[in-house]
N, C-alpha and C positions, 0 to 999 in steps of 0.2 A: 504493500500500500504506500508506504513512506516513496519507494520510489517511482510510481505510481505520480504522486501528489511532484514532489521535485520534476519529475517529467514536464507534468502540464506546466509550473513555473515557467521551466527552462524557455518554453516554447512564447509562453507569452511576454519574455522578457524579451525574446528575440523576435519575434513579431514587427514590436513598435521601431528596432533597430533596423530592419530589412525595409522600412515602410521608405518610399521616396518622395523626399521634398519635393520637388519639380512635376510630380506624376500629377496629371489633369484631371478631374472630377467628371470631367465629360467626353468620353469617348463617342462621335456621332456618326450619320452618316445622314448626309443632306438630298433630297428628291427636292424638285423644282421646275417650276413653268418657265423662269425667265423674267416672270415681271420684273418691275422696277423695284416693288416691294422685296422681292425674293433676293433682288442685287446687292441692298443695303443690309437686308438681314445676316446675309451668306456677308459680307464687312464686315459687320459687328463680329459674328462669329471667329471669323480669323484673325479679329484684333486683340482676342480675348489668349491670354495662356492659361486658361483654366478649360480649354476646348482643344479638342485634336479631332477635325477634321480628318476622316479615315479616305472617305469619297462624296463624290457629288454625281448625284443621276439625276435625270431630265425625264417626265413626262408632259402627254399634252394638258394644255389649260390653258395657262393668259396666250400662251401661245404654242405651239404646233411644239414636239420633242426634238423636230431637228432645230430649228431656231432656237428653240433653249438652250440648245447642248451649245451651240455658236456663239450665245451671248453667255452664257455660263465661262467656254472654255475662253473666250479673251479676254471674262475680268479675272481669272485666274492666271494667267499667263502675262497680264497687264500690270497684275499685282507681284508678277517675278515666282509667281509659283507653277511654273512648267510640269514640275513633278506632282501635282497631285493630280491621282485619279478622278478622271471627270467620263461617264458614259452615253455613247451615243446612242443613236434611237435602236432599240432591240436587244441593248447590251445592259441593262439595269439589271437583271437580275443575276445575270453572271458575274457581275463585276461587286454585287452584294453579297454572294458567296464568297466568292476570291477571298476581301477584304474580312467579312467573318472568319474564315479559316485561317487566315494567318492573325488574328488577334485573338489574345487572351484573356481580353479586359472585356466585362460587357461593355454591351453598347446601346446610344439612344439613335434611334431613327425617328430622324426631322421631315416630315411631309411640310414644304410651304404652300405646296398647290393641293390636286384632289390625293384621294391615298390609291389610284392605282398600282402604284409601284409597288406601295406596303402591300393591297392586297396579291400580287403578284407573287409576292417574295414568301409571304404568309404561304399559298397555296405550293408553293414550287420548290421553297426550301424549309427540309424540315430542323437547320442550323437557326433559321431565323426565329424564331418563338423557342427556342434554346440561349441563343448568346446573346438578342435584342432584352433588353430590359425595360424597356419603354417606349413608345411612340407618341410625339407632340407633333401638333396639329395645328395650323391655323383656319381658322374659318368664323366667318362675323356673323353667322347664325348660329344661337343657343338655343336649345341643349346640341346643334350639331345635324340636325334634321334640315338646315336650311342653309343658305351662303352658296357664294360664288365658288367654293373648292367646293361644297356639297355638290353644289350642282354641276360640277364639271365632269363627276362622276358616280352618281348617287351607288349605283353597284357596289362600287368597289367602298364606298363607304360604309355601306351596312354591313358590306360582309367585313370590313375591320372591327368596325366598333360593335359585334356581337361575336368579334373572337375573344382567343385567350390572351391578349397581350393588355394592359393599362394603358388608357388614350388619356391624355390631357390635352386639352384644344383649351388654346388663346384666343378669346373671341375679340369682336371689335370694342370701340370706345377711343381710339386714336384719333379720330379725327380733328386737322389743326395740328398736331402735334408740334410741328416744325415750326415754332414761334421763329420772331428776329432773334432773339434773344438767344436761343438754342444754337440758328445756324452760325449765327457769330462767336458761340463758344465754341463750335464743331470746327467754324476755319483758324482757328486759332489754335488747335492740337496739330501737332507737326510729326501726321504719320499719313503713310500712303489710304490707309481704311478710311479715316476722318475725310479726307481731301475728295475721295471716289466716294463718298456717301452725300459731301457738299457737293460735286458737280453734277450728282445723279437727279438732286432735287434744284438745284437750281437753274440747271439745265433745261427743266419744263418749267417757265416762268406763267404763272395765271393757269397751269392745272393743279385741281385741288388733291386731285388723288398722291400726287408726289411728295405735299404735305403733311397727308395721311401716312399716321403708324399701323401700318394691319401685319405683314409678314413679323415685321420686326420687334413685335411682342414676344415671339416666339424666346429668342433669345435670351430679353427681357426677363419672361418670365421661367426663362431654365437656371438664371441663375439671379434672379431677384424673385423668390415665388412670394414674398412679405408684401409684396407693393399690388398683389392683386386679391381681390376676391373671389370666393368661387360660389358663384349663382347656383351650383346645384352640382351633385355627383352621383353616380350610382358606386358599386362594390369598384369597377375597374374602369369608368369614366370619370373624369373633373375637366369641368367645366369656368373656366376663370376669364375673370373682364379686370380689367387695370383699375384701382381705389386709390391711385396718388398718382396723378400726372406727373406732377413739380417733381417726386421725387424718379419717377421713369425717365424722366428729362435730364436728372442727374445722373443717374445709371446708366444713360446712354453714351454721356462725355465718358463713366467710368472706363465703360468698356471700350471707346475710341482710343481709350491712353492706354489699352491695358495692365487697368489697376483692378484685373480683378482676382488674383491671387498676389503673393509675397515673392518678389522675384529674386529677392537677394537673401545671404543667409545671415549673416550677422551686420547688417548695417539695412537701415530701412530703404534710404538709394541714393545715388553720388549727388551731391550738392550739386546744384544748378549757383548758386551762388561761385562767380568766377573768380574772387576771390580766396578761394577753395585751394583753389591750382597755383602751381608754377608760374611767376611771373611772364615766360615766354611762351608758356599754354595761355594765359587767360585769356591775349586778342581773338583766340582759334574758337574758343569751347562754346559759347552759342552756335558759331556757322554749323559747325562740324555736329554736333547734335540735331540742329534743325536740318541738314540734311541727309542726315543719315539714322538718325534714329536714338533711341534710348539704348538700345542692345547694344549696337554698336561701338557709342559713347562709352558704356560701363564695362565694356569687354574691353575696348582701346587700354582705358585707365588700368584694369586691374592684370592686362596682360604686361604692358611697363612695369607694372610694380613688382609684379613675379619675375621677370626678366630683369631686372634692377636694372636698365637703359632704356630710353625712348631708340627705339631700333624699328631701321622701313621695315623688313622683314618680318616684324613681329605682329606689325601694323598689316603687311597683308593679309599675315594667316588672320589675324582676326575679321578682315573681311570676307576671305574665302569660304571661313567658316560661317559666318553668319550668311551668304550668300549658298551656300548649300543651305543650311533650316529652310533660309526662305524658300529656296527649289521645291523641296519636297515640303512645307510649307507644316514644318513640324519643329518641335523642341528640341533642349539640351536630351543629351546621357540619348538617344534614341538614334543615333547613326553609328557604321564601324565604319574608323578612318584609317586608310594608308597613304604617309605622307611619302613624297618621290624627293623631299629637301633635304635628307641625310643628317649625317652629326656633327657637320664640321662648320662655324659660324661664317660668314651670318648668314647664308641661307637658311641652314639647321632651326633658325630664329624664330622661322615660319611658322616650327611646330607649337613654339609657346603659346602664340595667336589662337592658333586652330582650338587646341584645348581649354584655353578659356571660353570660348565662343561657340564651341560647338557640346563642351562637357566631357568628349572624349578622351579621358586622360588613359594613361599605363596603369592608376591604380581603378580604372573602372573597366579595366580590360577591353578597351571599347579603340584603342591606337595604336598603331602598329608604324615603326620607321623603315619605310626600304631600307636595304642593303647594296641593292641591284644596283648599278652603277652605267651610266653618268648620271646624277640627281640634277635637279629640275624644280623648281617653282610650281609647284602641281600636287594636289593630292587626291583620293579616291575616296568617294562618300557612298557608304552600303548604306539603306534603308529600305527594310521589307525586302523587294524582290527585285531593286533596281539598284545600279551604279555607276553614278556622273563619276568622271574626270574632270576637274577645273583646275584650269592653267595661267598663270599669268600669262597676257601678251606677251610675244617673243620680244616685241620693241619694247614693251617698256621691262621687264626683267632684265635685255639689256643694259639701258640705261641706269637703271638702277645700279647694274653691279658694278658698270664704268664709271660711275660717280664714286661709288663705295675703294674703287680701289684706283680711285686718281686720287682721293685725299689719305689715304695709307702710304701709297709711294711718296707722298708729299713729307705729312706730319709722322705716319709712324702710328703705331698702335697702342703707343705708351706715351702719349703726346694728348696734352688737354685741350688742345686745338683740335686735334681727331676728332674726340669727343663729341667736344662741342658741334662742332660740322655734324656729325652724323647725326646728332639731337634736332638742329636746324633742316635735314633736309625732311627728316620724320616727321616732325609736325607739320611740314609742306605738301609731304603724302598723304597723310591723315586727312588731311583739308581737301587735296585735288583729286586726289584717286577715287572715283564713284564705283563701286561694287558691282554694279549693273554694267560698266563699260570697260573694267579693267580684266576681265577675263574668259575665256573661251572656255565654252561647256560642251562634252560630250557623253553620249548614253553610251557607255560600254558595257552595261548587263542589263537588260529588261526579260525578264521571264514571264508568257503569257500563261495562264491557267488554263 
């Protein structure tokens, strides 16, 4: 018995240790008509790191499945996320196998339009009512018997919502949403999601519907479920309309900045205050943040600091690395890297970047250094069943190394003038080098199911 009882101990002390910070509370997989509503929802979504986006499928509703797959696949790829699965018309259901079988997490399935897909998936996979944990719903008729996705395919509705799985449907009450006040807090967040949610609605100047929050409750209320109420339920339906605009309105900027988990571990996040920094950092650290990001700002910072130099090379891997997540348009600890920059500085430099920005360090078994020879500016990002190659340009890797070893032939490497030069050309990379422009991507492993 005694050992018995110490067993279970063991198990629950180690438990909470095995548990991962960074691990997302929502594993989903998003169907869509395409609307305008479904464009900004599917933003909020990938703005958020408390969501991992698995896939995105298309059926018909606000418009036709090949047109949505069209308008789906270019705000994904617009948004620098090449690598996530996205399916064209006929391929939903296989491509919602796929992705359940190689995940181990359940998952929620996000209908924005009618629920053919769900019922599809329901009927055809018997994975899906196994590893789906839920299905959310948007439709602005309550209890669900009504509305523009009811009716785009009543069938397939009835026969979800008198299956086995729990539907929560976000009903309407949006409308207006989009005060001045909101859009102008929305342009004022300095992230790709924020800017394509403000040009989607402002885009259509004098229609109202663009104003309107309908899909975009969804999200809303997946991870704010306090700010709604719920007009009725049964055993495995809820039913919920929004009870705090003001505060949905704040929840929405939340999720624009991606403040809806804790992203850092022991510090709350890098001061915006520029007097924080280095005297010849602090002209840089607005630009460089407003154009590239939060991620990328606090990876730059804490990869310097590990590295105990401001080094270009350090500076790339950390963009390389954050431009892989963004590819496959996922987190830290969730990619295997093999870097082709080797061990000998400062290319080698590369790999400090990578691992702060990507998580993939040697103590989470997740990085691997070639050996293979000649090294190269370049590493390999595994995730699930795919793996890019990303390289710096040939021209500007040159450049870089010829600058690095004209001020060595000059100063020496034990010369504070080195130093310094290499500090000065670092924060110039940091600032010029755009992530989206400094590197060639290529698919070297796609395996189809």
């Amino acid at each position: 018995m005694r050992r018995i009882i110490l067993t279970i101990l063991l198990i629950l002390v180690i438990i909470p240790l095995g548990a991962h910070p960074w691990k997302p509370r929502h594993y989903v997989i998003i169907d869509s008509d395409g609307g305008i509503d479904d464009l900004k929802a599917i933003c909020m979504l990938m703005a958020s790191p408390d969501v991992r986006i698995l896939a995105i499928t298309t059926s018909d509703g606000f418009y036709r499945a090949p047109v949505a797959y069209e308008k789906i696949r270019s705000l994904a790829d617009g948004l620098h996320h090449e690598g996530l699965p996205v399916a064209g018309p006929g391929e939903a259901v296989k491509l919602i196998d796929k992705m359940l079988a190689s995940e181990t997490t359940t998952v929620k399935f996000i209908a924005l339009g009618s629920l053919e897909t769900a019922a599809l998936a329901t009927e055809q996979l018997p994975s899906f009512t196994v590893k789906v944990k839920q299905i959310y719903w948007s439709n602005s008729g309550l209890p669900g018997k009504d509305g523009s996705n009811y009716k785009a395919d009543p069938a397939a509705a009835e026969k979800v919502l008198a299956g086995k799985l729990p539907v929560t449907i976000a009903g309407g009450g949006g409308e207006g949403f989009y005060n001045d006040n909101l859009l102008e807090a929305i342009g004022q967040i300095h992230s790709p999601y924020a800017l394509k949610v403000k040009d989607l609605i402002t885009g259509m100047p004098g229609h109202g519907f663009a104003y309107t929050a309908f899909d975009e409750l969804v999200p809303l209320l997946l991870h704010y479920p306090g700010l709604f109420g719920e007009t009725g339920h049964t055993d495995r339906i809820s039913y919920c309309v929004p009870s705090d605009i003001a505060g949905l309105r704040e929840a929405t900027l939340k999720m624009l900045r991606g403040e809806t988990v804790e992203r850092m571990q022991t510090i709350k996040k890098m001061p915006a205050d520029t007097s924080f920094y280095m005297p010849d950092v602090q002209p840089f650290v607005t630009d460089i943040r407003n154009r590239y990001g939060e991620d990328e700002w606090a990876s730059g910072v804490i990869a310097n600091e590990l590295h105990r130099h401001l080094g270009v090379f350090a500076i790339i891997g950390v963009k390389m690395g954050i431009r892989a997540r963004e590819y496959f348009c996922t987190g830290v600890d969730e990619m295997e890297v093999t870097t082709h920059a080797g061990s000998t500085p400062p290319l080698s430099c590369m790999n400090d970047g990578i691992q702060v920005s990507t998580g993939a360090t040697p103590g989470h078994g997740l990085l691997t250094v070639s050996q293979e020879q000649p090294f190269f500016p370049a590493a390999e990002f595994t995730h699930k069943d795919r793996t890019v190659r990303i390289t710096l340009k040939k021209e500007l890797a040159e450049r870089v190394s010829s600058e690095l070893k004209e001020i060595n032939f000059i100063y020496g490497l034990d010369s504070d003038i080195y130093w310094e030069l290499v500090r000065k050309n670092s924060i110039k990379y940091w600032l010029q080098f755009d992530r989206h422009e400094i590197f060639d991507i290529e698919v070297i492993k796609y395996t189809e199911q």
